[in-house]
Phi, psi and omega in degrees: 000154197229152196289158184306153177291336192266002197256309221273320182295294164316275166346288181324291196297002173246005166266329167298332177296338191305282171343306173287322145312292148334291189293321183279352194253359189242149187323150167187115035259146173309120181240136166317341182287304165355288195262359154313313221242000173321134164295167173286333193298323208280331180298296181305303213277005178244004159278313191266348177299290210288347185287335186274323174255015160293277161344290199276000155266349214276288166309342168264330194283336188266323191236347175227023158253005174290307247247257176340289200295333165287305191275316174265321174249039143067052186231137181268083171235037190286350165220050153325152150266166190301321186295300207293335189260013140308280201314293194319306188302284178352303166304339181230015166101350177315311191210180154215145191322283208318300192298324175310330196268305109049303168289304193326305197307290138019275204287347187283313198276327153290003195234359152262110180306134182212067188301001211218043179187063216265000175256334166304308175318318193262329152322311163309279200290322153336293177278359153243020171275313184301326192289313152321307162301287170349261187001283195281016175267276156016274207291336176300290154316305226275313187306340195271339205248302184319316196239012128287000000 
């Protein structure tokens, strides 16, 4: 079921505010020495990175860009596949599909633990501290388009 579009936005903008937080406080670039020599703080705090950017792609792809394409720019796509209303945001400058899959990958690639590997982890997580701006860059627009 899907959340109202401003309940579903407010959820975004308060997991990118976490996120960004999170992203200013942690080493970068992310290294294996990093995650060798982690503190419990740096644990929590690449804990609360990946669950925030988990989220918030999880959620603008399940609640708000479908939501966003119907309603504020008045395109009938509500029972579109998930690509074609990709595009459309493409077209129309919101994103573009390759980086959606890209985050997807990302975020996919983050929600597997690779405790025995601490250089695949600081790989992971490297490429998705860039992905996380990208992100809130998104959500950035798309909130900016909502209130004109």
């Amino acid at each position: 079921m899907s959340l109202p579009l401003q309940v579903a936005l407010a959820q975004c903008d308060r997991h990118a505010s976490i996120l960004r937080d999170a992203l200013s406080q942690m080493p970068a670039p992310l290294t294996e020495a990093h995650l060798r020599q982690a503190s419990p703080e740096l644990i929590r705090l690449l804990d609360q990175f990946v669950l925030r950017f988990t989220k918030l792609q999880d959620t603008l792809g399940a609640q708000v860009l479908r939501q966003f394409a119907v309603q504020v720019l008045a395109e009938p796509v509500e029972d579109a596949a998930f690509i074609d209303v990709l595009n459309l945001l493409e077209r129309r400058g919101y994103l573009t599909a390759d980086q959606w899959a890209v985050q997807r990958s990302t975020r996919n690639i983050l929600t597997h633990e690779y405790p025995d590997d601490p250089m695949r982890q600081a790989l992971a997580l490297s490429a998705a501290q860039a992905a996380a701006l990208q992100l809130v860059g998104w959500l950035r627009n798309i909130q900016e388009r909502v209130k004109a």
